[in-house]
C-alpha positions in Angstrom: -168.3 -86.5 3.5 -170.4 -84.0 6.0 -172.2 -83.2 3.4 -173.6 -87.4 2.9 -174.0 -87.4 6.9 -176.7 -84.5 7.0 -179.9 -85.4 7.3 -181.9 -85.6 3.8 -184.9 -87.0 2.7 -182.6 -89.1 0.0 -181.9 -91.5 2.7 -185.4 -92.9 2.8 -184.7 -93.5 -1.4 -183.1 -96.9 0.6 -187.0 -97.9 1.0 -187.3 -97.9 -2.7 -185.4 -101.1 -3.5 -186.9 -102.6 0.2 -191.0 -102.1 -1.3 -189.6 -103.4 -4.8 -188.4 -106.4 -3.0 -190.4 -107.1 -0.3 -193.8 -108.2 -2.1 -191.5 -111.3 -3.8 -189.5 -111.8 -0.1 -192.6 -111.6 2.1 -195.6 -111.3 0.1 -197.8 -111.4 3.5 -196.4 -108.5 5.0 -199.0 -106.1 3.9 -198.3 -103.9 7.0 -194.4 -103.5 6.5 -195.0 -103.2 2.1 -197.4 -100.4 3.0 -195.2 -98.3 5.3 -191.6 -99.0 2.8 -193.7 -97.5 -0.3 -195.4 -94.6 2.1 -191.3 -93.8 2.6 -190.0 -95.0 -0.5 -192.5 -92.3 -2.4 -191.4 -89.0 -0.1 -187.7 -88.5 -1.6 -188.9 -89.2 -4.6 -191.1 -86.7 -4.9 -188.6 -84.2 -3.4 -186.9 -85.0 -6.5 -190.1 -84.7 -8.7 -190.5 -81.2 -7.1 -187.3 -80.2 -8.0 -187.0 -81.0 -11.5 -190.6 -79.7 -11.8 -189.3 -75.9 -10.0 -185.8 -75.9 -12.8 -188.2 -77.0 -15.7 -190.8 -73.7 -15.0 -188.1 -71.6 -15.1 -187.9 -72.5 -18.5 -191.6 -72.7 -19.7 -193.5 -70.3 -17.4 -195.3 -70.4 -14.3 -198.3 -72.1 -15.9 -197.2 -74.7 -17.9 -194.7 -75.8 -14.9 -197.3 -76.0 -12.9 -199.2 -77.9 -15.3 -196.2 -80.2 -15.6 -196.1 -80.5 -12.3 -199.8 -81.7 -12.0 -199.1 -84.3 -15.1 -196.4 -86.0 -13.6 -197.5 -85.9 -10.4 -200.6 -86.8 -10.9 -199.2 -89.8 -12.6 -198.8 -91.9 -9.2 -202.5 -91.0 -8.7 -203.3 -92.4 -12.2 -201.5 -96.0 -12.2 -203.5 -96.5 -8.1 -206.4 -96.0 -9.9 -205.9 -97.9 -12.9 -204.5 -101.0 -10.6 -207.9 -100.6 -8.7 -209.4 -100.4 -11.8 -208.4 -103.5 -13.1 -209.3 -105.3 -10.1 -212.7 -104.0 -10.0 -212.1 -101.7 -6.5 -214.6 -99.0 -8.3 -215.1 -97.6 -4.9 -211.5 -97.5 -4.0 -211.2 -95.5 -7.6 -213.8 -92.9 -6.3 -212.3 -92.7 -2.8 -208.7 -92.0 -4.1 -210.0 -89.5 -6.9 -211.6 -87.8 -3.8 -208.8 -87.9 -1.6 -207.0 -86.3 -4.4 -209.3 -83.4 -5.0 -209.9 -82.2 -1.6 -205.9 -83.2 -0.8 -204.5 -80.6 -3.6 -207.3 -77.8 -2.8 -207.0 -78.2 0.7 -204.0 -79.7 2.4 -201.4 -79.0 -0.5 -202.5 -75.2 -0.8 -203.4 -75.0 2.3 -200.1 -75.5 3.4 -198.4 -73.6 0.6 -200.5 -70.6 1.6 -199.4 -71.3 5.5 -195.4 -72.2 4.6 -195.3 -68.9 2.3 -197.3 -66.8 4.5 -195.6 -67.4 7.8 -192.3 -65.8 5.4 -194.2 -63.2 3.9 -196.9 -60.9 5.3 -198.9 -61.2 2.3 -198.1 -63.1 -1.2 -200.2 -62.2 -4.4 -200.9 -63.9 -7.8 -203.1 -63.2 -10.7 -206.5 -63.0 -9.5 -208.1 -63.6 -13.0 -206.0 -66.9 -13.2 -207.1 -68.0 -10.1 -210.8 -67.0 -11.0 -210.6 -69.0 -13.9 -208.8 -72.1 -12.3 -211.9 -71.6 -9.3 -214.8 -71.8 -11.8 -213.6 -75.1 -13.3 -213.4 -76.6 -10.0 -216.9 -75.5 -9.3 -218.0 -77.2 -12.6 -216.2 -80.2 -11.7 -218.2 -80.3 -8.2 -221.3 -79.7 -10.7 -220.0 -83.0 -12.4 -220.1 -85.2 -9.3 -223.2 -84.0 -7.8 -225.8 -84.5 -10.9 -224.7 -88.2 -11.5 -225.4 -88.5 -7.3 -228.5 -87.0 -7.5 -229.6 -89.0 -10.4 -228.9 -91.6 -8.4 -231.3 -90.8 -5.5 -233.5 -89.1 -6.9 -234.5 -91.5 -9.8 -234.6 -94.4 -7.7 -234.0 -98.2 -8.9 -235.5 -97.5 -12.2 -232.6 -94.8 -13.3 -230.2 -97.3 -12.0 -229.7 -99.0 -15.3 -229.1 -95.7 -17.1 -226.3 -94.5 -14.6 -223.2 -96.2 -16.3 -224.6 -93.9 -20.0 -225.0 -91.1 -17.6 -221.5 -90.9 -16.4 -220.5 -91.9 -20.3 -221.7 -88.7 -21.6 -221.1 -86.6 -18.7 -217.1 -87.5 -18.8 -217.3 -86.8 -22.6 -218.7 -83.2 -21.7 -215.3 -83.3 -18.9 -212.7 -84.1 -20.9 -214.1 -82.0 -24.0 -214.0 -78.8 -21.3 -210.3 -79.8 -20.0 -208.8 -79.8 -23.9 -210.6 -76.3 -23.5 -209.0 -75.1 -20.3 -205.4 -76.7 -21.8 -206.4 -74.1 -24.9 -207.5 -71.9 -22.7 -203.8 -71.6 -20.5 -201.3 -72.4 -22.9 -202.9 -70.6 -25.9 -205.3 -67.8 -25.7 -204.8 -66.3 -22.0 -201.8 -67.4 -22.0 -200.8 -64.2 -20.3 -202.9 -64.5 -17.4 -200.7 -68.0 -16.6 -196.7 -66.5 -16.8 -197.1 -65.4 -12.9 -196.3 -61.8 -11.3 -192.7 -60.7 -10.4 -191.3 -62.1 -7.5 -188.8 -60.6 -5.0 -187.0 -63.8 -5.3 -187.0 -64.2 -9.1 -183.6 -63.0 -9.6 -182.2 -65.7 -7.1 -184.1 -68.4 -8.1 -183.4 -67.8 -11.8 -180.3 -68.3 -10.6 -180.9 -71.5 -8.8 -183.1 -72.5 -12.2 -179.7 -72.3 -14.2 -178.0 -75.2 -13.1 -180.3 -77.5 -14.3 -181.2 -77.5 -18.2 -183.9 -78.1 -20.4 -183.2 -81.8 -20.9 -182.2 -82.6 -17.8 -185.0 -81.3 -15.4 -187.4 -83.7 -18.2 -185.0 -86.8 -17.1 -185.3 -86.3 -13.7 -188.7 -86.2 -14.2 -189.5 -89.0 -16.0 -187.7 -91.3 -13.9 -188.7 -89.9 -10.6 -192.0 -90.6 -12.0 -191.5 -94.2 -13.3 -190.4 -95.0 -10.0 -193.2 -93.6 -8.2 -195.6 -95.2 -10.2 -194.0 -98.7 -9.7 -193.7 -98.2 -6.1 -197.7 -96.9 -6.1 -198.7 -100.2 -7.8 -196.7 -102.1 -5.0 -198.4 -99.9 -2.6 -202.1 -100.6 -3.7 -201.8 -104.4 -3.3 -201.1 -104.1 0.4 -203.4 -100.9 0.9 -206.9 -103.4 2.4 -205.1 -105.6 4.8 -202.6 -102.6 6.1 -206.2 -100.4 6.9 -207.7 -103.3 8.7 -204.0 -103.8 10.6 -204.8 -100.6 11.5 -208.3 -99.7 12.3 -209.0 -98.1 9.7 -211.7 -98.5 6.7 -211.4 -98.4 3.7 -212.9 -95.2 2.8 -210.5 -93.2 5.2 -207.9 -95.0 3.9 -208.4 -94.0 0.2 -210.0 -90.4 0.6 -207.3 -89.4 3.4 -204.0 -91.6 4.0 -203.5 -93.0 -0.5 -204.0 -89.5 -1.3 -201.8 -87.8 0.8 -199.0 -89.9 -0.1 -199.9 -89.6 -3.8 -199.8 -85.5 -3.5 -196.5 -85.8 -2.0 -195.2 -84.8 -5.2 -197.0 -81.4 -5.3 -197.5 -81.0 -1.2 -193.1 -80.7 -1.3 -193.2 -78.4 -5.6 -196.1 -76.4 -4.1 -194.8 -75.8 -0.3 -191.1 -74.9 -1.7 -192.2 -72.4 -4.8 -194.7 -70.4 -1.8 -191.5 -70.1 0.9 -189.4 -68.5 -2.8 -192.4 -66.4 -2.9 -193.5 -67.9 -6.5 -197.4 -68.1 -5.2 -198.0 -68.3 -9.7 -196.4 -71.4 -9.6 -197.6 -72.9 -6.4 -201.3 -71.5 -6.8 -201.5 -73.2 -10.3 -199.8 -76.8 -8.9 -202.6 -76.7 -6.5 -205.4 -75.8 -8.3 -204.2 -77.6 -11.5 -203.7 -80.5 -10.0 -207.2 -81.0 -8.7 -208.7 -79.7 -12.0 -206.7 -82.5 -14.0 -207.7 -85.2 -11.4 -211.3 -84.0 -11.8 -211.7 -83.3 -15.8 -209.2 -85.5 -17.2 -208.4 -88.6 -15.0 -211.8 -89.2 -13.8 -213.4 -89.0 -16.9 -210.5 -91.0 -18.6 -210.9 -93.6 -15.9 -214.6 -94.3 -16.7 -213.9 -94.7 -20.1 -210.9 -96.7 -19.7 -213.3 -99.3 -17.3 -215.2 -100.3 -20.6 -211.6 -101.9 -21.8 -210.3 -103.2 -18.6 -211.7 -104.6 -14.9 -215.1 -106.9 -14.4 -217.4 -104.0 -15.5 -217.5 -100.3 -16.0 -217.4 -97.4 -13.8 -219.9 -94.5 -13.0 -219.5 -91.5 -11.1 -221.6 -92.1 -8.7 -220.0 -91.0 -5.7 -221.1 -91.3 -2.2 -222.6 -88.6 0.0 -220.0 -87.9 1.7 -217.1 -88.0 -1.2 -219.8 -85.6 -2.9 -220.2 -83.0 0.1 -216.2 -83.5 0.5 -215.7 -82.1 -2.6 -218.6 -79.0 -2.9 -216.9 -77.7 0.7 -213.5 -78.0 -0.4 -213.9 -76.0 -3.7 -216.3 -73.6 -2.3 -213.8 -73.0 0.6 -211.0 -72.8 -2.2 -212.4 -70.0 -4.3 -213.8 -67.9 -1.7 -209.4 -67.9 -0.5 -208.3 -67.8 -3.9 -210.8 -65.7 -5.6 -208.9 -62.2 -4.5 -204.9 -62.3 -6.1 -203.4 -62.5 -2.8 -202.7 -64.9 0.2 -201.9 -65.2 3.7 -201.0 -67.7 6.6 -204.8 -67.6 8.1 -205.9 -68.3 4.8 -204.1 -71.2 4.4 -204.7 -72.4 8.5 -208.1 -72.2 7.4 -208.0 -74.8 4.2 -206.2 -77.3 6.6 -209.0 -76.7 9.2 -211.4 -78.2 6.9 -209.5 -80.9 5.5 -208.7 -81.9 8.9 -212.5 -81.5 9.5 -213.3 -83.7 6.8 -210.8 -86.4 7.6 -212.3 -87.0 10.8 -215.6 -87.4 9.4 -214.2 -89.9 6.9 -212.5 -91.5 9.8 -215.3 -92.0 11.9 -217.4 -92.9 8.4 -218.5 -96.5 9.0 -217.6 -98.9 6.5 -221.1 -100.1 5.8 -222.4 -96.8 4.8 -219.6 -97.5 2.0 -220.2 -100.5 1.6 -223.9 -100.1 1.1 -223.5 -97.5 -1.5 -221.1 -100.0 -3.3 -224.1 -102.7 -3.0 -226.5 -100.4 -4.6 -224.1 -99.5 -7.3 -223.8 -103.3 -8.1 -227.2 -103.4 -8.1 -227.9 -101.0 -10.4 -225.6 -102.8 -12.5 -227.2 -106.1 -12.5 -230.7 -104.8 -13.9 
């Protein structure tokens, strides 16, 4: 009975039946629908976390990680394809943004601070972390040339953008079947982490759950956040103007943190065990996948679903968000090893960059979404 009295994130799962409901009890309470799923998604994404930290112990560092980054990348994907479907192409970019820069920055940024106020210095495979850093820097490469098409070809490229981004995601999702090759088959060596202090304990830990059970708890941990995400997206406009906020900062900085909770609580927990394999490759993974396989899969999935199809034409700012974050990211990550500045420093930019976002004006969104439209029309 102490035990249930403790505080514990499971109490707020009580928000998950309250956002379920609320939409079909008070459909105009946009404010109170946002905030219930904003609760309702923390605890379960502890859970997500923890099922995700049993379920490497019995694949490796690298494919839990990219487990991990699947499933919880999962609440990311149904946003976006509930945007999608509604036509809210710029809402698509800004939450694909959010989630890039969130993983890279705030996620290992805090992993990096959590594990290294523990731990004078924590080390991982440098050559994975190489690896994992060059395909973020092509993924950067991937947003900036369908931008600068954009600008510098003027209204007469503008009809040519949507083919652009068509054959560009086709070159992104052709490279992340190559990375998946890459980690699970051929290096797979360079993905099964270094020995941790801690390894013996949380092997231990590991053992109570099994195979098929960490996969259960999973799954439904993940249908339920998904659900709740979908709730969440219908109230997301009204509860930013309730607020103050725009749009922009909304999607890039608020919908993205709460769709990383999943690997903000995995990645956080893994670096205080001293597992840096596992929580390096949640964080970095995670952003890869959002970048190489949703992205691309999202552009080809608008030619089948919403009004009209989707570029990759991405604002100025969600571009320079996204070159600073990874460049930031591999010059920390680049080494093998990891400390609490290094992480302080990640959060300082993301911080940073979510006041720019914040102070951002909604027209300059706005009048990159009017050009895009545009473009469209020709």
């Amino acid at each position: 009975m102490t035990k249930l009295l403790k505080p514990s994130l499971d109490w707020l799962l009580l928000f998950v039946p309250a956002t379920l409901l609320l939409p079909h009890l008070s459909p105009d309470s946009h404010v109170a629908i946002f905030v219930c799923a904003c609760l309702a998604i923390l605890p379960l994404a502890k859970w997500l976390g923890h099922a995700t930290e049993h379920l490497a112990s019995h694949t490796g560092e690298g494919v839990g990680g990219l487990l991990n980054a699947t499933f919880g990348n999962a609440a990311e994907l149904i946003i976006a394809f509930a945007a999608l479907r509604k036509g809210l192409h710029e809402v698509v970019k800004a939450s694909l943004t959010g989630s890039i820069i969130g993983n890279i920055l705030l996620v290992a940024g805090l992993a990096m601070l959590a594990g290294g106020l523990k731990y004078r210095t924590q080390v991982f495979q440098a050559a994975a972390a190489r690896a994992q850093s060059t395909l973020l820097t092509l993924a950067a490469i991937a947003l900036v040339i369908p931008a600068s098409f954009h600008h510098i070809a003027g209204p007469q490229g503008w009809p040519r953008e949507k083919d652009l981004s068509l054959e560009v995601s086709i070159v992104l999702l052709g490279v992340y079947v190559a990375s998946l090759v890459f980690t699970l088959v051929t290096h797979k060596e360079l993905f099964r982490g270094l020995p941790s202090s801690e390894d013996v304990e949380a092997g231990e830990q590991h053992a109570h759950w099994g195979l098929k059970k960490s996969i259960g708890v999973l799954s439904v941990a993940t249908f339920f956040i998904a659900w709740v995400s979908e709730t969440m997206v219908g109230s997301v406009e009204q509860a930013a103007h309730a607020f103050g906020m725009t749009s922009i900062f909304i999607g890039v900085i608020v919908v993205a943190v709460i769709g990383n909770a999943a690997e903000h609580s995995t990645a956080i927990l893994v670096a205080m065990k001293n597992r840096m394999d596992l929580s390096i490759s949640i964080a970095i993974g995670s952003s890869i996948q959002i970048a190489l396989f949703v992205a691309p899969l999202l552009v080809l999935a608008s030619y089948f679903i919403g009004p009209n199809p989707m570029d990759l034409v991405f604002t100025p700012a969600e571009v320079m968000a996204v070159v600073l974050a990874v460049f930031i990211t591999a010059q920390s990550a680049s080494d093998g090893e990891s400390n609490w500045l290094e992480g302080l420093m990640l959060l300082a930019v993301y911080v940073m960059l979510g006041i720019s976002f914040y102070f951002l004006p909604e027209v300059v969104n706005a009048g990159s979404a009017a050009a895009a439209h545009a473009g469209a029309g020709h």
